[in-house]
MOPAC internal coordinates of N, CA, C and O (Angstrom, degrees):
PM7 1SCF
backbone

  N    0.0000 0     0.00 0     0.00 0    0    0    0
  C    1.4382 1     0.00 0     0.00 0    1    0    0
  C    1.5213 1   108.70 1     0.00 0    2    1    0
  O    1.2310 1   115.93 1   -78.38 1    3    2    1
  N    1.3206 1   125.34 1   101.62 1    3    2    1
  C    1.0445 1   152.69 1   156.13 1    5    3    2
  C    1.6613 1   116.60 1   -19.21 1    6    5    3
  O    1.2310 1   107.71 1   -58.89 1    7    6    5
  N    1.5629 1   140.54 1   121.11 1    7    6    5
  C    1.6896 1   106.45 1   166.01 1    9    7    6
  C    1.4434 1    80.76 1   -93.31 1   10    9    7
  O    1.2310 1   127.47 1    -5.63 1   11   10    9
  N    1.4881 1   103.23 1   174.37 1   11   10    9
  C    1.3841 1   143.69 1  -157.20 1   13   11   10
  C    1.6768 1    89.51 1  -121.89 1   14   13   11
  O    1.2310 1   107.23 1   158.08 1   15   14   13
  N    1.4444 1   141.40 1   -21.92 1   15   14   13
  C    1.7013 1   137.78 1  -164.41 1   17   15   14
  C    2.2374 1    82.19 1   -57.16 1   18   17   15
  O    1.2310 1   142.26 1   -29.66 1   19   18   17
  N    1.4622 1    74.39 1   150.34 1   19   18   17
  C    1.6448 1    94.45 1   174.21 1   21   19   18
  C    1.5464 1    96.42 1   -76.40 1   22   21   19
  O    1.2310 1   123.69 1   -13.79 1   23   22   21
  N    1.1430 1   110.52 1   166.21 1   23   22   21
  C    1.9046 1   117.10 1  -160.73 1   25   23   22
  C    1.9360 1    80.70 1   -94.88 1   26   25   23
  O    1.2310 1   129.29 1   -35.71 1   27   26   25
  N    1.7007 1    99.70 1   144.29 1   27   26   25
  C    1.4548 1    95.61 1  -173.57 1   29   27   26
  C    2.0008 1    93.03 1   -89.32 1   30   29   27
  O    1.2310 1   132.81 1     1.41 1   31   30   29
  N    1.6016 1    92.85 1  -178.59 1   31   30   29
  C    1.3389 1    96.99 1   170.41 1   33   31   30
  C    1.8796 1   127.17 1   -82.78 1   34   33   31
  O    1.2310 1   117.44 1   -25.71 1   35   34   33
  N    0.8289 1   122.48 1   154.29 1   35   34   33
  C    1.9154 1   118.30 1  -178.71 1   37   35   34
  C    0.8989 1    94.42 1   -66.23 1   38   37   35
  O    1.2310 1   124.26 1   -33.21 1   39   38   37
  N    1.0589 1   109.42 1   146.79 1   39   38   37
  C    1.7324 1   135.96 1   164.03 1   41   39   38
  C    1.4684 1   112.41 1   -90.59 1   42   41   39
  O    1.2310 1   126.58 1   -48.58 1   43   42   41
  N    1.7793 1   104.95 1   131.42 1   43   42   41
  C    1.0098 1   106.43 1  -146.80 1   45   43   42
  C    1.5552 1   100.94 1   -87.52 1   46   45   43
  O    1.2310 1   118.81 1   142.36 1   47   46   45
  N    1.6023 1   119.87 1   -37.64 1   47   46   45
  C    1.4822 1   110.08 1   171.48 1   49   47   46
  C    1.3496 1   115.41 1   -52.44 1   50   49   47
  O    1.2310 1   118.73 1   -25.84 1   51   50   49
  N    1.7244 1   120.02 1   154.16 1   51   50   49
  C    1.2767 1   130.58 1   161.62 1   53   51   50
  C    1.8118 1   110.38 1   -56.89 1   54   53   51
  O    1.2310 1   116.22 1   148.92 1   55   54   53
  N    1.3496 1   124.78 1   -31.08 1   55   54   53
  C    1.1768 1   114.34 1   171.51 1   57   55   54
  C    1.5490 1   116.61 1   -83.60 1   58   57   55
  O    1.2310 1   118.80 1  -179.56 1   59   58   57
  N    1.2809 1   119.89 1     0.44 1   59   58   57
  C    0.6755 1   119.54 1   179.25 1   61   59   58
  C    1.7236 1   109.21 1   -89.71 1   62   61   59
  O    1.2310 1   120.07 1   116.20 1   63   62   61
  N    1.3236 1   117.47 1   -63.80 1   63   62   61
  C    1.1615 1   122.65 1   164.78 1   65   63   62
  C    1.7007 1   119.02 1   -39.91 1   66   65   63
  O    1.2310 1   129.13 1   127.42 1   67   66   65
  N    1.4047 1   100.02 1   -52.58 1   67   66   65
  C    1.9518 1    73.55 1   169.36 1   69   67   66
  C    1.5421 1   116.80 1   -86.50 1   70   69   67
  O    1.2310 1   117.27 1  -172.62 1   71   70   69
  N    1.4889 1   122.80 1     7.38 1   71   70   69
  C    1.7303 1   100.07 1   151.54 1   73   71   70
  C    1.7912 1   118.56 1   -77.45 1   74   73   71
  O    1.2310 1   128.08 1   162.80 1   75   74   73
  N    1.3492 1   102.04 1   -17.20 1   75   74   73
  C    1.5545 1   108.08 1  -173.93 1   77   75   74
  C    1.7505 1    99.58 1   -66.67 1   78   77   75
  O    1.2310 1   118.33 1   139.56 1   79   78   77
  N    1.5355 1   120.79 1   -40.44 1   79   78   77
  C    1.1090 1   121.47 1   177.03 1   81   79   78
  C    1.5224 1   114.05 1   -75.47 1   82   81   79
  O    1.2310 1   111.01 1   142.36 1   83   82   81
  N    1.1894 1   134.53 1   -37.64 1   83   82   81
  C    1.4636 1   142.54 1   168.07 1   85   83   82
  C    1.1934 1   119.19 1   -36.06 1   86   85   83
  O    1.2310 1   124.21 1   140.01 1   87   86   85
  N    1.9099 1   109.52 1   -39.99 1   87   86   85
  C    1.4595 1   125.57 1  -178.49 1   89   87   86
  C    1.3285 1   105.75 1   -78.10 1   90   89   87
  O    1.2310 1   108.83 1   128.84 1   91   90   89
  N    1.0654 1   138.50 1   -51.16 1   91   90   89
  C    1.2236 1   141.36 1   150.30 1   93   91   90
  C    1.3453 1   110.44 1     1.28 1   94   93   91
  O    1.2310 1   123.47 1    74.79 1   95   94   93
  N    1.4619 1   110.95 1  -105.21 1   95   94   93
  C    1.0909 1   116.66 1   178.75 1   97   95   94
  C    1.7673 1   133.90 1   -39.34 1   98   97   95
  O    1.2310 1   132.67 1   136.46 1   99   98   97
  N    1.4866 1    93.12 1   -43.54 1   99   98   97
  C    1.7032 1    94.74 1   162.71 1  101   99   98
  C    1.1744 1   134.91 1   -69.50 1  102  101   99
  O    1.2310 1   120.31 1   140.51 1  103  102  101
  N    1.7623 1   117.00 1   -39.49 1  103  102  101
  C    1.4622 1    97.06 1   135.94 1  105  103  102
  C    1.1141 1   149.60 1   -70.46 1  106  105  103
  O    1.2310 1   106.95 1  -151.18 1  107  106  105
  N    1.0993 1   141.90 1    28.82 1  107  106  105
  C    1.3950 1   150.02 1   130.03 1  109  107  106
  C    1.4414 1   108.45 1   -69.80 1  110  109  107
  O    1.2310 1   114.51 1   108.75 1  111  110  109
  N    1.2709 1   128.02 1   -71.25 1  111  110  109
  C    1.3286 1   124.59 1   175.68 1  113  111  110
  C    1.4662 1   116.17 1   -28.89 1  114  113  111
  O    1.2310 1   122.28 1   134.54 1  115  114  113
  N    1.1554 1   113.24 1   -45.46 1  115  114  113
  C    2.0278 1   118.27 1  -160.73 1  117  115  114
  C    1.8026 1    82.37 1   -85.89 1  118  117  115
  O    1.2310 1   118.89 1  -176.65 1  119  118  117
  N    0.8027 1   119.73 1     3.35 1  119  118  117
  C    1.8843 1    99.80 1  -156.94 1  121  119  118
  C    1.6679 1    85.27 1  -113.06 1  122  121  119
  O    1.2310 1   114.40 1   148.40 1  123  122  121
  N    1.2797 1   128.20 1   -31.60 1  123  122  121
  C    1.2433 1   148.40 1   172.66 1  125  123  122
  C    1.2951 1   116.17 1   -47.80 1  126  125  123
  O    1.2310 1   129.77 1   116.36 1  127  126  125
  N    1.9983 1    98.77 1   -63.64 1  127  126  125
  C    1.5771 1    99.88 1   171.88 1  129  127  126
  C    1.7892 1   124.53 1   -59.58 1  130  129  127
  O    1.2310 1   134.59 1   120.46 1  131  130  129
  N    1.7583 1    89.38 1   -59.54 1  131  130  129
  C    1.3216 1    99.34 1   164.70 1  133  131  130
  C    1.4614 1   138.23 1    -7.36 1  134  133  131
  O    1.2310 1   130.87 1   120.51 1  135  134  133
  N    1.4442 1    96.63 1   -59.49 1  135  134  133
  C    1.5419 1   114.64 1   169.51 1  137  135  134
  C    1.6652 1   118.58 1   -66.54 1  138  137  135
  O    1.2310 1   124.67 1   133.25 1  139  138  137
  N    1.2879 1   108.64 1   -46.75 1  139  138  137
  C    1.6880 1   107.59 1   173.78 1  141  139  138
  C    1.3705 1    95.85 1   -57.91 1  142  141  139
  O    1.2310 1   116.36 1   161.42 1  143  142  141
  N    1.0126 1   124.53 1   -18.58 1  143  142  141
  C    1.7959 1   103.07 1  -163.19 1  145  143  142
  C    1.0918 1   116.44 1   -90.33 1  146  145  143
  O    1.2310 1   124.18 1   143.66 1  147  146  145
  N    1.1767 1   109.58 1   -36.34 1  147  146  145
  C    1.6902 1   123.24 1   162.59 1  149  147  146
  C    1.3137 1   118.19 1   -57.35 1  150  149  147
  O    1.2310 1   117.50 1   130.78 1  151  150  149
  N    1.7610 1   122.36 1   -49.22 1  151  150  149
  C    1.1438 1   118.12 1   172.04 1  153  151  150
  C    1.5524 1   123.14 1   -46.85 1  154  153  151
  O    1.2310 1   128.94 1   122.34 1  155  154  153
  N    1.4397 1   100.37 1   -57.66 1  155  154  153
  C    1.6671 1   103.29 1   176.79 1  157  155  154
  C    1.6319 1   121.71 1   -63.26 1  158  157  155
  O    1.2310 1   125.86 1   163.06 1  159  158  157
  N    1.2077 1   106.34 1   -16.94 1  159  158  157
  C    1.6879 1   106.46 1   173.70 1  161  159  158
  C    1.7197 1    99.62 1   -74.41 1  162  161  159
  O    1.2310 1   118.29 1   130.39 1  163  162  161
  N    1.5532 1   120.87 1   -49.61 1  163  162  161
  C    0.8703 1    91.89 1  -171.01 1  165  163  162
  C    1.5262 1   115.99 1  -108.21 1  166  165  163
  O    1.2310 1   124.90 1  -134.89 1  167  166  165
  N    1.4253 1   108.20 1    45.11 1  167  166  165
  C    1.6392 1   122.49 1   148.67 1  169  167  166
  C    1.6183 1   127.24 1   -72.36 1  170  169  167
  O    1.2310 1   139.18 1   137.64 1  171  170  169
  N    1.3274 1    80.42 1   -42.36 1  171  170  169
  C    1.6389 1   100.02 1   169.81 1  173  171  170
  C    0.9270 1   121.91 1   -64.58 1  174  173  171
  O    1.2310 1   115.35 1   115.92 1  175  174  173
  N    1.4721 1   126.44 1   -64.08 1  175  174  173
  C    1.7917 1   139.53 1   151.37 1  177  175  174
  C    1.7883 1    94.54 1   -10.83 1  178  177  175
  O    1.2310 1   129.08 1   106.67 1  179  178  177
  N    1.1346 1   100.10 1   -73.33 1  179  178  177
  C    1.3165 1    97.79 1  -151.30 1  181  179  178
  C    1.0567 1   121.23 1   -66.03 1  182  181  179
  O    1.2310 1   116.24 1   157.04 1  183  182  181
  N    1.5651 1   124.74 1   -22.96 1  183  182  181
  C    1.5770 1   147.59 1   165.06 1  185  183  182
  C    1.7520 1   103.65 1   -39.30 1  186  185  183
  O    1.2310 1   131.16 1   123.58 1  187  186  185
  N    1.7752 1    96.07 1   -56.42 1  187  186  185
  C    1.4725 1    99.70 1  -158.32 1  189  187  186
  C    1.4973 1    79.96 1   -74.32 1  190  189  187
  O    1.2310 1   108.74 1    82.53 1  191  190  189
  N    0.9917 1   138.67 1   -97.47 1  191  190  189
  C    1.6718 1   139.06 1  -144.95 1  193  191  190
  C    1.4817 1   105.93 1   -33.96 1  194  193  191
  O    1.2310 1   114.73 1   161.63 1  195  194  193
  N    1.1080 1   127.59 1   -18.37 1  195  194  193
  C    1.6229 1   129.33 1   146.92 1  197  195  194
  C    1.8033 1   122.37 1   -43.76 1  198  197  195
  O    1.2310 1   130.94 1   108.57 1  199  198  197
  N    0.9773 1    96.50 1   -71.43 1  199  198  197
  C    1.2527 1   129.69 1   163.58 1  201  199  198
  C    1.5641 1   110.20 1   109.09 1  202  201  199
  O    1.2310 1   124.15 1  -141.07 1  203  202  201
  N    1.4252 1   109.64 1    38.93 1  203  202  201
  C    1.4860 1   127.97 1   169.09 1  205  203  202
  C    1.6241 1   115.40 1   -69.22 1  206  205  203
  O    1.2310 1   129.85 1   -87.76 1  207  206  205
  N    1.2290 1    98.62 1    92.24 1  207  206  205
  C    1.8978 1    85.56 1  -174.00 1  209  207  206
  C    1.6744 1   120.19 1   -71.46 1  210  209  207
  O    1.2310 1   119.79 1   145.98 1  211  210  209
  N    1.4239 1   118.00 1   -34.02 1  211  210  209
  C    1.3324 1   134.03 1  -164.22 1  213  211  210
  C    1.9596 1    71.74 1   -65.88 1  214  213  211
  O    1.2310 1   121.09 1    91.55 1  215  214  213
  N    1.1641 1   115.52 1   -88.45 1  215  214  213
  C    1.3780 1   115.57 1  -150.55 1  217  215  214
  C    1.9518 1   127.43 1   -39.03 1  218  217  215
  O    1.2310 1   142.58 1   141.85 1  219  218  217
  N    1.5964 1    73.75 1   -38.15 1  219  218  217
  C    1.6794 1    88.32 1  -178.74 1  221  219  218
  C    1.7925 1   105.36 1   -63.88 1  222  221  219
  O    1.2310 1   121.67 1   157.28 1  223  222  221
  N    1.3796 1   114.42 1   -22.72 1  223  222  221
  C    1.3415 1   129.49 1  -173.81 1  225  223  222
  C    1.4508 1   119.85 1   -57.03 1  226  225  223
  O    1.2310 1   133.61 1   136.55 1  227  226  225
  N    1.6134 1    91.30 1   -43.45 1  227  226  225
  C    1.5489 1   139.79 1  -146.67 1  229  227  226
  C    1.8886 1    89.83 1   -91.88 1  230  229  227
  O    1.2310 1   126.30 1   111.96 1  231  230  229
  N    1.1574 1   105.49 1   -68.04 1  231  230  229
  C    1.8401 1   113.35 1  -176.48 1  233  231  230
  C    1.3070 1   103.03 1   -68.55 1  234  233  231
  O    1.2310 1   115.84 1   143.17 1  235  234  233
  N    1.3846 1   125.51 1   -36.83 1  235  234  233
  C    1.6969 1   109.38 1   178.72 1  237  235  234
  C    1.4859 1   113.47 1   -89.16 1  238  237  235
  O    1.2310 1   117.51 1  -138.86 1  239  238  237
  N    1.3540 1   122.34 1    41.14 1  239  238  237
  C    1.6025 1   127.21 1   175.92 1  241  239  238
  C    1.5188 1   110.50 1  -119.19 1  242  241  239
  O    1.2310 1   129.67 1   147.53 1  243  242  241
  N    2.1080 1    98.95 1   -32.47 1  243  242  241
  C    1.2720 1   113.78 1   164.54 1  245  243  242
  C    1.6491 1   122.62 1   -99.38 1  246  245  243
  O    1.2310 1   122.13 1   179.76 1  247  246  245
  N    0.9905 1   113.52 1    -0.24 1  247  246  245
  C    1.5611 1   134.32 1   157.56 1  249  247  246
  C    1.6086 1   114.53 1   -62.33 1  250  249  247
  O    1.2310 1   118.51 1   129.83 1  251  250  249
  N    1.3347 1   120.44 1   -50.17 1  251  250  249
  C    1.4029 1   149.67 1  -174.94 1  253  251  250
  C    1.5464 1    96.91 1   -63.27 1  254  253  251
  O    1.2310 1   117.74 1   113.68 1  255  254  253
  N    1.5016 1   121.91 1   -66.32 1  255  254  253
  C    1.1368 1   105.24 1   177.85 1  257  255  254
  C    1.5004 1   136.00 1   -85.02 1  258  257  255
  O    1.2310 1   127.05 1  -171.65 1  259  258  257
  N    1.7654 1   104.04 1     8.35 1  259  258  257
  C    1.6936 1   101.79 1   164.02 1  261  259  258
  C    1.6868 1   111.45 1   -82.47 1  262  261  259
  O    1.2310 1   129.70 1   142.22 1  263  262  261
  N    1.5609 1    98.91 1   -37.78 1  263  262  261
  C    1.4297 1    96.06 1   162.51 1  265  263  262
  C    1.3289 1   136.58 1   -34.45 1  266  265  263
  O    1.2310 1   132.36 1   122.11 1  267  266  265
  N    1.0997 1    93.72 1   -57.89 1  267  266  265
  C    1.6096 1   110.92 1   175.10 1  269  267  266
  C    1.5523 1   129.69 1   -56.32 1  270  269  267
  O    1.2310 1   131.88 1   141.15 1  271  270  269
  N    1.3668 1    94.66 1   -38.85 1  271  270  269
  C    1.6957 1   129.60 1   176.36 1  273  271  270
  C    1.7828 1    91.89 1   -68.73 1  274  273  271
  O    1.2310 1   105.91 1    98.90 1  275  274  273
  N    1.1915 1   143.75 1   -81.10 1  275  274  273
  C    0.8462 1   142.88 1  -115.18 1  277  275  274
  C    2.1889 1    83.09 1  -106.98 1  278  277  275
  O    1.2310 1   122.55 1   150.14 1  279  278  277
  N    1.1445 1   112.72 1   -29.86 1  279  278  277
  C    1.4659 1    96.50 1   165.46 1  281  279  278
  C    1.1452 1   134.33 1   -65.52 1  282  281  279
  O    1.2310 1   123.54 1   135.92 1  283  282  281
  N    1.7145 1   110.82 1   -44.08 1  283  282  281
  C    1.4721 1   125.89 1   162.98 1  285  283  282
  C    1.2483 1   104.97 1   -31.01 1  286  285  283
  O    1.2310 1   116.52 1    98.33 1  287  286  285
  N    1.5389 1   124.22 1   -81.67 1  287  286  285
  C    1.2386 1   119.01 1   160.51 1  289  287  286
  C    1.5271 1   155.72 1    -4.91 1  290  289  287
  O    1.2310 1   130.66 1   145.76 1  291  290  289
  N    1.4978 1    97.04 1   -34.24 1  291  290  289
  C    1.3170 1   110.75 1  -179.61 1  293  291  290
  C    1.6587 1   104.60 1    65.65 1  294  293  291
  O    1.2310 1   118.72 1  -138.77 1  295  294  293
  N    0.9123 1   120.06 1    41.23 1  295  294  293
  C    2.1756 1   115.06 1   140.97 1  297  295  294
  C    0.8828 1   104.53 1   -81.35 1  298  297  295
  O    1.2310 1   118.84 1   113.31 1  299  298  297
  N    1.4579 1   119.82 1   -66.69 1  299  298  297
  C    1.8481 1   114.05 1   173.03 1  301  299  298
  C    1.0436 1   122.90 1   -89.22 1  302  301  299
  O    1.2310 1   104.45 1   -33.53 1  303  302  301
  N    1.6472 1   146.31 1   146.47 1  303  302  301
  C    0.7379 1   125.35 1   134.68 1  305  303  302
  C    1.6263 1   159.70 1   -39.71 1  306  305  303
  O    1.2310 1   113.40 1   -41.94 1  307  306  305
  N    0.9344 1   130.08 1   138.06 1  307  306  305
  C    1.9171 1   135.34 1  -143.26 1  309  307  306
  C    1.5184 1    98.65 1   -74.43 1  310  309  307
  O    1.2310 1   114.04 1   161.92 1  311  310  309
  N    1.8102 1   128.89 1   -18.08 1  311  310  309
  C    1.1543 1   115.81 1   162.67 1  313  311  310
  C    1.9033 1   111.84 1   -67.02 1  314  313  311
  O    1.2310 1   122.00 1   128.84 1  315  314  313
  N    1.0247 1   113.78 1   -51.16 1  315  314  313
  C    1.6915 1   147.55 1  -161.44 1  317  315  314
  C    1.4404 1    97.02 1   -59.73 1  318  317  315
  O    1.2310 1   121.93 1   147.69 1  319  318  317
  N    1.4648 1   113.92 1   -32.31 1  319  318  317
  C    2.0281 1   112.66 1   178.45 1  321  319  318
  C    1.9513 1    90.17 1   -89.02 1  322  321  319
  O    1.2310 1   123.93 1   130.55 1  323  322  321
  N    1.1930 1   110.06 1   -49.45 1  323  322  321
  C    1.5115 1    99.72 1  -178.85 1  325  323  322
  C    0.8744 1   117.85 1   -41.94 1  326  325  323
  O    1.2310 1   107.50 1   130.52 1  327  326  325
  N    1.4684 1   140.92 1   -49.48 1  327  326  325
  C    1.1180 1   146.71 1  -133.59 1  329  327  326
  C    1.8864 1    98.08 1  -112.06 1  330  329  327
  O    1.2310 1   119.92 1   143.90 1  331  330  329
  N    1.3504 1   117.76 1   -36.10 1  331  330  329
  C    1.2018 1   111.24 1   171.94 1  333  331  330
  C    1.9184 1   122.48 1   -78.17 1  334  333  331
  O    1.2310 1   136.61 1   155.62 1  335  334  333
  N    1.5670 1    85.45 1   -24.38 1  335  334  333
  C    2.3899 1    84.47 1   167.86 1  337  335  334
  C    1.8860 1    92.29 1   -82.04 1  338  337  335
  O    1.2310 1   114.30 1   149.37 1  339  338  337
  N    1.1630 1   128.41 1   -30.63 1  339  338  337
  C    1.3427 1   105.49 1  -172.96 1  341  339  338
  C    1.6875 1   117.21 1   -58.17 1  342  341  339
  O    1.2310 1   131.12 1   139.39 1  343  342  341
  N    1.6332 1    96.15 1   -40.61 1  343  342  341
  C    1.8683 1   114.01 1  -175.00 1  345  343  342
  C    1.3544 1    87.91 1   -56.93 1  346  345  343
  O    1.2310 1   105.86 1   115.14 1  347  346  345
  N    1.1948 1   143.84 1   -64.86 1  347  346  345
  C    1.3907 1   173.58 1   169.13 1  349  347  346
  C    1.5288 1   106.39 1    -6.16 1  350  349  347
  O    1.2310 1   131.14 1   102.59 1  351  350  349
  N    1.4865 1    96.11 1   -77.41 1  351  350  349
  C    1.8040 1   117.90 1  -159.53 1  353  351  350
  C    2.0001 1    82.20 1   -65.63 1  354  353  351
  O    1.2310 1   121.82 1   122.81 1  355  354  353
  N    1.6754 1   114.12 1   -57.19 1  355  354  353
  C    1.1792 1   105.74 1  -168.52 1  357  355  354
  C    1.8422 1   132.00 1   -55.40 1  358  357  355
  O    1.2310 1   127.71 1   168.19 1  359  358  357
  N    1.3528 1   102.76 1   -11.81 1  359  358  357
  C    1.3819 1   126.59 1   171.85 1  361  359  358
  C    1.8228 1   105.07 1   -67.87 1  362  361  359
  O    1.2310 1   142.85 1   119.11 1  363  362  361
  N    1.2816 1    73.22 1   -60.89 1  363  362  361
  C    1.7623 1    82.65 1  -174.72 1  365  363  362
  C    1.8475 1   110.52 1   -56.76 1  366  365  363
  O    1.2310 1   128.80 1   133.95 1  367  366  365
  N    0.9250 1   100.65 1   -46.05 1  367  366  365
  C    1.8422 1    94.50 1   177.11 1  369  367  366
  C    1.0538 1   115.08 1   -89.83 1  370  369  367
  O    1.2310 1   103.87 1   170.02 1  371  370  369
  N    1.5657 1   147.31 1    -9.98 1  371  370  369
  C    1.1625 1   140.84 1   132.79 1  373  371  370
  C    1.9317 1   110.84 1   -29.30 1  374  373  371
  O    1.2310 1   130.70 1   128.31 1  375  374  373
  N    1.2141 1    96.96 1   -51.69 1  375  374  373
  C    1.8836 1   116.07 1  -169.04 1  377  375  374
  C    1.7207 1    91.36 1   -59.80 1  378  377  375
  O    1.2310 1   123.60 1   133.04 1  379  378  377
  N    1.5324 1   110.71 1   -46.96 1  379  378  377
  C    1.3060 1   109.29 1  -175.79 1  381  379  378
  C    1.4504 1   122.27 1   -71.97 1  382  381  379
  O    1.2310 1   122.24 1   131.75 1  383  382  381
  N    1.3214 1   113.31 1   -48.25 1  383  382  381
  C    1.3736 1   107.93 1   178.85 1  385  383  382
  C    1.9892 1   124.35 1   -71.65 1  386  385  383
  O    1.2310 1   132.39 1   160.83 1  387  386  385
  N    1.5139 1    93.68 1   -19.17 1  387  386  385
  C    1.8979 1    94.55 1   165.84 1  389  387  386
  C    0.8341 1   102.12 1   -75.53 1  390  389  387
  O    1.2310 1   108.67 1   134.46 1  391  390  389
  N    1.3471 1   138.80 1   -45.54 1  391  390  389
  C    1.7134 1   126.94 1  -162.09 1  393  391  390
  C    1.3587 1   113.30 1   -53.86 1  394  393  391
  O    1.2310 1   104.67 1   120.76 1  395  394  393
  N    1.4924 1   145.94 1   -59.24 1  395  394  393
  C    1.0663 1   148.37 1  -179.66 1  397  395  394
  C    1.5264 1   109.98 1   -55.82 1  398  397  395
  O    1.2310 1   112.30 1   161.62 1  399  398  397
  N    1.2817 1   132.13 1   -18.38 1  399  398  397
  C    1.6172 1   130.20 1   175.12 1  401  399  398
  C    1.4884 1   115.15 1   -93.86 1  402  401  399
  O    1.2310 1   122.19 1   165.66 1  403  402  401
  N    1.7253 1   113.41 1   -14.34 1  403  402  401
  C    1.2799 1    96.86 1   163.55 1  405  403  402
  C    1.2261 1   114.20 1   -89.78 1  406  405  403
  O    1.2310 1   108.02 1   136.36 1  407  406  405
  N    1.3978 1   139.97 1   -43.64 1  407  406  405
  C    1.3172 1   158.23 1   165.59 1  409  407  406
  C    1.4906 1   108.00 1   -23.68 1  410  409  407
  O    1.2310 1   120.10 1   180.00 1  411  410  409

């Protein structure tokens, strides 16, 4: 997906021009993580609505540490990863504690 923003103008200082290139690269980087993070949240999602417990177990252990990864960081903020392994972890033991009562 393409943006459509009109291309800005160069910056005429040399510090300027290599922060224009700096951004570059860091956005790519943040857009990079970004994306793992989403993926693995909704690996997990999708584990539980399965109702695979071992797996969902399994993706939210490695879920936990992109979270973590990607807050350290500062893409998200360190409330915003808490709050998404909590939605997370609580999915997953919900998944755990029904499973044994239908079985």
């Amino acid at each position: 997906m393409a943006s459509t923003k009109p291309k800005k103008k160069n910056p005429r200082l040399a510090s300027g021009r290599k922060r224009a290139r700096q951004d570059v690269k860091l956005n790519a980087a943040n857009t990079s993580l970004r994306s793992k993070y989403r993926t693995a949240v909704k690996n997990v999602e999708k584990a539980v609505l399965a109702g695979d417990k071992t797996k969902a177990t399994e993706l939210f252990a490695k879920a936990q540490s992109i979270v973590d990864t990607v807050a350290d960081k500062h893409i998200f903020h360190k409330n915003k990863a808490a709050r998404d392994k909590s939605r997370l972890s609580a999915k997953v033991k919900a998944l755990a504690t029904a499973a044994p009562a239908t079985a």
